[in-house]
Residue frames as qw, qx, qy, qz and C-alpha x, y, z in Angstrom:
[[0.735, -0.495, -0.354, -0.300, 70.03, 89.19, 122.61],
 [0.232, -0.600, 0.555, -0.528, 71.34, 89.77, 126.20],
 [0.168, -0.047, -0.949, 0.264, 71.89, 86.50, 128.60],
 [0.255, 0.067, 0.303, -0.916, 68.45, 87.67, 130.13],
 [0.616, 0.352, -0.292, -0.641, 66.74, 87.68, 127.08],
 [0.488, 0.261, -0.820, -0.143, 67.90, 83.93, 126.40],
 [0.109, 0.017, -0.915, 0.389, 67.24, 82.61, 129.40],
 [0.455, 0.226, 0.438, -0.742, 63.39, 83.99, 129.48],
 [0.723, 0.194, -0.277, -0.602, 63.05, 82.52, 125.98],
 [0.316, 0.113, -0.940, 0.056, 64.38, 79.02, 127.46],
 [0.209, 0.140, 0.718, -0.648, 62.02, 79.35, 130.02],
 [0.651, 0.401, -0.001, -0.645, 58.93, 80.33, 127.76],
 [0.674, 0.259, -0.628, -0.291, 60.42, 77.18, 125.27],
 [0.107, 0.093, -0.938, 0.315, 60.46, 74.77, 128.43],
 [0.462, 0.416, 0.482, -0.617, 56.26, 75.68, 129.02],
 [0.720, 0.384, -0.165, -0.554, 55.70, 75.18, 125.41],
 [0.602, 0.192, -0.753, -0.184, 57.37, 71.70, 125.51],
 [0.083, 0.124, 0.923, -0.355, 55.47, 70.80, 128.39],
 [0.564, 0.389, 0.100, -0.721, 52.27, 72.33, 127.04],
 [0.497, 0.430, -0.624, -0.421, 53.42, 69.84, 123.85],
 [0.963, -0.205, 0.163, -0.065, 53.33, 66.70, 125.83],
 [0.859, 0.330, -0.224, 0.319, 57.28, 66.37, 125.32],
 [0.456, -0.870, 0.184, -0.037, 58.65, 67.78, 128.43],
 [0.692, 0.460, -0.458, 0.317, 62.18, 68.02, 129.06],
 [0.701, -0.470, -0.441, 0.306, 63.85, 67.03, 132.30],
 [0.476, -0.874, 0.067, 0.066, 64.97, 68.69, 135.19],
 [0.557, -0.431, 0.330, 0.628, 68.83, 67.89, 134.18],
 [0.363, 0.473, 0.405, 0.693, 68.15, 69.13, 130.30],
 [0.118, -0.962, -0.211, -0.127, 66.60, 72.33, 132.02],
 [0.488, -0.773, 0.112, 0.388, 69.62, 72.73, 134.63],
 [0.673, 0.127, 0.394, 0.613, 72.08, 71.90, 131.50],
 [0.210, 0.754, 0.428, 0.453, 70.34, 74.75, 129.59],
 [0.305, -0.941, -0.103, -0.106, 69.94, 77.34, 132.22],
 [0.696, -0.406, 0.206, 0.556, 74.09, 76.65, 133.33],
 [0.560, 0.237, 0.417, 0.676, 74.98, 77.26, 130.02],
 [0.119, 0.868, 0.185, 0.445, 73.25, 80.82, 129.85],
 [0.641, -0.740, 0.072, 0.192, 74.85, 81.70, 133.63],
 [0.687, 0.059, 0.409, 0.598, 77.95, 80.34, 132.05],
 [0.373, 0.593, 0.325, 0.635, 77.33, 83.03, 129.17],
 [0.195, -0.901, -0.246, -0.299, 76.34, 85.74, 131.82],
 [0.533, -0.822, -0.031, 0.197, 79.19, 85.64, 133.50],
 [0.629, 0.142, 0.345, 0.682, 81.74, 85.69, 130.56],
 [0.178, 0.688, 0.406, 0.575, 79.91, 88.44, 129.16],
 [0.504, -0.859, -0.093, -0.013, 79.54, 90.54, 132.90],
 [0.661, -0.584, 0.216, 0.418, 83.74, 89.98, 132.72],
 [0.160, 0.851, -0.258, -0.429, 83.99, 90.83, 129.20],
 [0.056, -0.352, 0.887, 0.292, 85.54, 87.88, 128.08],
 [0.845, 0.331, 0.132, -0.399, 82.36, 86.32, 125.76],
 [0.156, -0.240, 0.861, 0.421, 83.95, 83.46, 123.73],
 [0.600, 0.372, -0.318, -0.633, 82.18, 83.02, 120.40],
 [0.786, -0.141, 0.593, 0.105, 81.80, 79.08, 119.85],
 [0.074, 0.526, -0.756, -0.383, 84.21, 78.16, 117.25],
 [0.714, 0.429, -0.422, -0.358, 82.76, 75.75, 114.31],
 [0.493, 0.528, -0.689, 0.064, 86.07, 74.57, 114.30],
 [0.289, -0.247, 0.799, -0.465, 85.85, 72.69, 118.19],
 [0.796, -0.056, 0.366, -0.480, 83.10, 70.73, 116.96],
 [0.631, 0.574, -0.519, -0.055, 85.29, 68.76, 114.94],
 [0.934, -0.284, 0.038, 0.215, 87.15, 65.13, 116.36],
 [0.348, -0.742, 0.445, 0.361, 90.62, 65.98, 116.83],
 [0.580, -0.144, 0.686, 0.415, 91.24, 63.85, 114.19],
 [0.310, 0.802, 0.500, 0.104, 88.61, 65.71, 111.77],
 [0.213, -0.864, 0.158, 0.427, 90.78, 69.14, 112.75],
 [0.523, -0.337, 0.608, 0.494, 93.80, 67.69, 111.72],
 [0.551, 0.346, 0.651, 0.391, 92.52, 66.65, 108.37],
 [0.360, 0.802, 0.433, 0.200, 90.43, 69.62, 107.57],
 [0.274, -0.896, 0.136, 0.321, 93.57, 72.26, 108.96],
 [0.472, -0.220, 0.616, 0.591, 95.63, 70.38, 106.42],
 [0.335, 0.490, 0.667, 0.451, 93.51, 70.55, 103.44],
 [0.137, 0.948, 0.281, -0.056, 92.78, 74.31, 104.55],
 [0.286, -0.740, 0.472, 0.383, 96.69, 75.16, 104.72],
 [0.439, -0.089, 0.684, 0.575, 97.56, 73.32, 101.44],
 [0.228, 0.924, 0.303, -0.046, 94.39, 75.47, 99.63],
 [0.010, 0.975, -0.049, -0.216, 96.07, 78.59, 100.86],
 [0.434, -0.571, 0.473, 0.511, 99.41, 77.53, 99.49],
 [0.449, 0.411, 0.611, 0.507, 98.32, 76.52, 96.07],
 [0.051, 0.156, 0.022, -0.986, 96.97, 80.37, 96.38],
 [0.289, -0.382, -0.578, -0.661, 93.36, 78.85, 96.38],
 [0.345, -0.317, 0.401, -0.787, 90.45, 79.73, 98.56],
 [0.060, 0.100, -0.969, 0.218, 89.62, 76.67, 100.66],
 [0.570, 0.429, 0.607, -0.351, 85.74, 77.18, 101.20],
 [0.492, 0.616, -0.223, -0.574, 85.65, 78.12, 97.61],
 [0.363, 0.143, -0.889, -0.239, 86.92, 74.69, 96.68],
 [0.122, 0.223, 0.952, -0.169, 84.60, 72.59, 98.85],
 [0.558, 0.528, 0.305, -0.563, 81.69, 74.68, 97.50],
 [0.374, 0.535, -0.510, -0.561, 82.70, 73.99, 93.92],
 [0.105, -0.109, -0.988, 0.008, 83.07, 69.74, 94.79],
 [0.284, 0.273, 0.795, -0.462, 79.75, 70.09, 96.54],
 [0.440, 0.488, -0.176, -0.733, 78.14, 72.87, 93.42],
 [0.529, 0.357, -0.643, -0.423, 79.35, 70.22, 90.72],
 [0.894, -0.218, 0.148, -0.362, 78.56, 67.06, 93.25],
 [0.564, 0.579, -0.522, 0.272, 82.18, 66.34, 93.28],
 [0.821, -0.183, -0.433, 0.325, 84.34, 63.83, 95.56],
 [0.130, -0.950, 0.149, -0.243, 85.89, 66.29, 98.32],
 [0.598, 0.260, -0.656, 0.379, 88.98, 63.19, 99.22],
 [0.370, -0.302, -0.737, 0.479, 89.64, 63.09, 102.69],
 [0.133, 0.117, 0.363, -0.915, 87.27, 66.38, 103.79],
 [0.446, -0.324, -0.655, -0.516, 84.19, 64.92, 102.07],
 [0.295, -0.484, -0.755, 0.331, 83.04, 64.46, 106.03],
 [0.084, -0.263, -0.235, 0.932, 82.49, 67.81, 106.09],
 [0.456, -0.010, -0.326, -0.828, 79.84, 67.90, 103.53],
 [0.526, -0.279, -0.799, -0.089, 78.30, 64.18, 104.83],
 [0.456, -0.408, -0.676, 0.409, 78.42, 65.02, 108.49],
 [0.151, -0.232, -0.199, 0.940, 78.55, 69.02, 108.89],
 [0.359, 0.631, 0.619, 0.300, 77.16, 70.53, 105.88],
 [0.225, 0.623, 0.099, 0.742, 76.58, 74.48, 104.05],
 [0.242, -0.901, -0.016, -0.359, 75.55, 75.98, 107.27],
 [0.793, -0.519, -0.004, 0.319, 78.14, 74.70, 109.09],
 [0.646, 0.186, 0.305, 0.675, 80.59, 75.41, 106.72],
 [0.119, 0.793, 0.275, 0.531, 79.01, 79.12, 106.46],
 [0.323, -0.939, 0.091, -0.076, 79.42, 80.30, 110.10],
 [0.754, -0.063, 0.006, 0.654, 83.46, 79.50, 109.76],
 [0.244, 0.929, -0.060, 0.271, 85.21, 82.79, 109.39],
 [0.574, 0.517, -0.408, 0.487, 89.03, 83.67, 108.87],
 [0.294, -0.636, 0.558, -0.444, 89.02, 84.41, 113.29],
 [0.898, -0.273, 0.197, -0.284, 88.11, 81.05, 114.40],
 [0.796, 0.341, -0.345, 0.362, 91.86, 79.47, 112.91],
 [0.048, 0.698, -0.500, 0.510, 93.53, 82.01, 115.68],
 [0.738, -0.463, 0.422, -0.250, 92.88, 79.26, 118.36],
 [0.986, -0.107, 0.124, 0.013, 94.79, 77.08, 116.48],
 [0.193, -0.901, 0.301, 0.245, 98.24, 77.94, 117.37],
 [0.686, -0.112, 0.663, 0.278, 99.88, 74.91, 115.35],
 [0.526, 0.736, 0.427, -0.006, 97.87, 76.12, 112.39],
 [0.355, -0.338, 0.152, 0.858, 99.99, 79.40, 112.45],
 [0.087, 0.586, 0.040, -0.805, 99.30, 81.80, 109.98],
 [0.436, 0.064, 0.788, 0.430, 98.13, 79.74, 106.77],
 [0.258, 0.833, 0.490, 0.004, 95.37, 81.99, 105.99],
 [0.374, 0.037, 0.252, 0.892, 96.93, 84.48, 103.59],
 [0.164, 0.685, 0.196, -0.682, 95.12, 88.05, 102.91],
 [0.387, 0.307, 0.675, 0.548, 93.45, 88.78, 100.16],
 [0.051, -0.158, -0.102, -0.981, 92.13, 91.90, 98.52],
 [0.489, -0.332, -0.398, -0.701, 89.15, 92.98, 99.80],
 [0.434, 0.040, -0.714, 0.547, 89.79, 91.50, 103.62],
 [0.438, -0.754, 0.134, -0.470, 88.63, 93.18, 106.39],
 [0.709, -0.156, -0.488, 0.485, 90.93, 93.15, 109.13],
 [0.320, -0.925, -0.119, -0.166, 91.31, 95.05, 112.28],
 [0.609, 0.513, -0.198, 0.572, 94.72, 96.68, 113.03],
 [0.559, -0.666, -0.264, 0.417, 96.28, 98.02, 116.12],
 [0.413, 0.878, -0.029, 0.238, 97.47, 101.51, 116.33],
 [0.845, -0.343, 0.267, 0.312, 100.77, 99.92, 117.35],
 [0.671, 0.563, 0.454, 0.164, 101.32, 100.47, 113.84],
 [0.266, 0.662, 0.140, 0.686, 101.77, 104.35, 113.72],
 [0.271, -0.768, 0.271, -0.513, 102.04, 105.62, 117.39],
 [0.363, 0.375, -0.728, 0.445, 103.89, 104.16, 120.40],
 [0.668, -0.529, -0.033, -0.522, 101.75, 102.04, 122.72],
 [0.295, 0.283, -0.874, 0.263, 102.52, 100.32, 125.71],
 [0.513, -0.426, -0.707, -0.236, 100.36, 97.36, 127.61],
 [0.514, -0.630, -0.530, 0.241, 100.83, 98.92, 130.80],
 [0.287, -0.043, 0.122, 0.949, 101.56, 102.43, 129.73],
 [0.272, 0.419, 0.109, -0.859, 99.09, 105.81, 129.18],
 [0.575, 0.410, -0.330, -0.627, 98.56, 104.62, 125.70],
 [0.534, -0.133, 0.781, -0.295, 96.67, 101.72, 124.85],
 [0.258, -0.067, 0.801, 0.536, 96.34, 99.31, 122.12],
 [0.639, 0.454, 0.369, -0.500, 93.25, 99.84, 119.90],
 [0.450, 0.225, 0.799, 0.330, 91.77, 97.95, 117.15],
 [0.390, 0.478, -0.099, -0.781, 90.42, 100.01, 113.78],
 [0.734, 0.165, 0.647, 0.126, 88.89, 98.25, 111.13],
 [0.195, 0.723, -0.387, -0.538, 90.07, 98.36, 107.49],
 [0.848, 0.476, 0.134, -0.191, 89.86, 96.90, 104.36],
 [0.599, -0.251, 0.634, 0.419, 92.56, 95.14, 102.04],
 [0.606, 0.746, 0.166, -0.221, 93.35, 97.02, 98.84],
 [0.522, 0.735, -0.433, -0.006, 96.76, 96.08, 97.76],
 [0.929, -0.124, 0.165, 0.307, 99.15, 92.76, 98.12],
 [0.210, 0.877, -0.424, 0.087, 102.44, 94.00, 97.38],
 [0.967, -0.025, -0.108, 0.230, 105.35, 90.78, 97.30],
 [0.286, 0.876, -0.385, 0.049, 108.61, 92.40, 97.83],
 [0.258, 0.299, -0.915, 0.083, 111.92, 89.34, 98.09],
 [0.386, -0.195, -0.901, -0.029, 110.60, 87.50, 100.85],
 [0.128, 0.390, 0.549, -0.728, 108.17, 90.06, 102.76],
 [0.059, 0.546, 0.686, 0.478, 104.92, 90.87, 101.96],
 [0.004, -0.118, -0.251, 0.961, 103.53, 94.32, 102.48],
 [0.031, 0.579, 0.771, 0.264, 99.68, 95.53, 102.36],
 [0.251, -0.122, -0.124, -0.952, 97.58, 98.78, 101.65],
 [0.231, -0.449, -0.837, 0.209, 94.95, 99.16, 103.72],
 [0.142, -0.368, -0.262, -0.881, 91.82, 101.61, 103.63],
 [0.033, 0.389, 0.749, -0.536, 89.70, 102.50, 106.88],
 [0.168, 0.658, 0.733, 0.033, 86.41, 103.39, 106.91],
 [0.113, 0.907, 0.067, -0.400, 87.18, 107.26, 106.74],
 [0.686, 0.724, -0.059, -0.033, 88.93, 106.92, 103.64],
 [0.108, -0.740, 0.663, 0.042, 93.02, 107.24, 104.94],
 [0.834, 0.337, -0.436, 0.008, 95.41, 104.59, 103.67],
 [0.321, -0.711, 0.617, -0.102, 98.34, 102.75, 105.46],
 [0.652, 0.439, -0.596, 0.163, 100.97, 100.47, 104.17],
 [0.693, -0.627, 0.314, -0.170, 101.44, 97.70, 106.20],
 [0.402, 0.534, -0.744, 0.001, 105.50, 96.19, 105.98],
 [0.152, 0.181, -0.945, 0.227, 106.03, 92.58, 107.01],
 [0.629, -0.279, 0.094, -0.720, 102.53, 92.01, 107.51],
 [0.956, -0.254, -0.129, -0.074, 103.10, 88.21, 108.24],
 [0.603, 0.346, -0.470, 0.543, 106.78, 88.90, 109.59],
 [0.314, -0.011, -0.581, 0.751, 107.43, 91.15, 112.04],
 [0.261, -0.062, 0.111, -0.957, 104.44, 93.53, 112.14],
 [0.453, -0.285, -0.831, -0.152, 102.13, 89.91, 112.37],
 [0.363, -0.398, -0.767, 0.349, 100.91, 90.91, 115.99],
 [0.080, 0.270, 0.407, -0.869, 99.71, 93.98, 115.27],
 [0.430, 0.102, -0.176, -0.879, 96.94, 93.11, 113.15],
 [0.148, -0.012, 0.989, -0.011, 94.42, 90.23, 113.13],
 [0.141, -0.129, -0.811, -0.553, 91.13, 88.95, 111.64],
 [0.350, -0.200, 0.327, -0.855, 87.67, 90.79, 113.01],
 [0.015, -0.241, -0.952, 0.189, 85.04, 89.03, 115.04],
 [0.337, -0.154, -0.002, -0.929, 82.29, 89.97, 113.72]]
């Protein structure tokens, strides 16, 4: 739906709650209508920002639930997969239980592995797993430069192999036309050329 679009259906939902007898004011309209502008001109510069879950959280909520998602990924478990299991079996969730009292499943559903990159403290606790989808830069396999002929692009591709070797990890990775590529140091050095798609 195009800023356009949104804003004619605010308009059409501002006549049907005055038609309702529950009219909304003149500053809840302007509030509304900013906020699409607001969206039209991000979008007109290219730079849409997606609203991040994770901001509606108290700073002090963050904290908690960035710890309890970064000790998950070290134990090598997946973090929504445990709070669905407490909630499945009606189980105690310790200090992130607010998340199931105050948020709840649909919050908890529209999270996804991009919305951690704004948190730069966080760093890189989300570990790949098989079956991923990540988008890669072709940094990777040809020689680009930001202010050079050649220019970064993103491909997407799919996680089909974890590979430990001492203390780097490498990954195999399958794009959508079938070719492979082995990425070395994929949370070391070669960390900035790939990152988690917005879809």
């Amino acid at each position: 739906m195009t800023p356009d679009e949104i804003a004619t259906v605010l308009q059409n939902a501002f006549k049907r709650c005055d038609a309702a007898s529950c009219p909304l004011t003149d500053q809840q309209k302007q509030i509304l209508l900013q906020l699409v502008e607001e969206i039209q001109r991000q979008s007109s510069s290219g730079k849409l920002d997606i609203l991040n879950p994770l901001d509606e959280l108290t700073p002090e909520e963050l904290e908690i639930f960035l710890t309890f998602v970064k000790t998950e990924e070290q134990q090598n478990r997946t973090w929504k997969v445990q709070l669905l299991n407490d909630w499945l079996h009606n189980q105690d969730s310790g200090n992130v239980q607010f998340i199931r009292e105050r948020y709840g499943l649909q919050w908890l559903n529209r999270i996804e592995s991009y919305h951690f990159d704004k948190y730069a403290h966080f760093g890189d606790a989300l570990k790949l797993r098989i079956g991923d989808r990540i988008e890669v830069s072709n940094a990777l396999w040809e020689w680009v430069q930001d202010d050079g002929p050649c220019k970064r692009e993103w491909f997407l591709s799919t996680v089909i192999q974890i590979n430990e070797i001492n203390a780097s990890t490498n990954c195999v990775l399958r794009f959508q036309n079938g070719s492979e590529y082995e990425i070395q140091g994929v949370y070391d050095w070669n960390r900035y050329n790939w990152r988690w798609p917005k879809m």
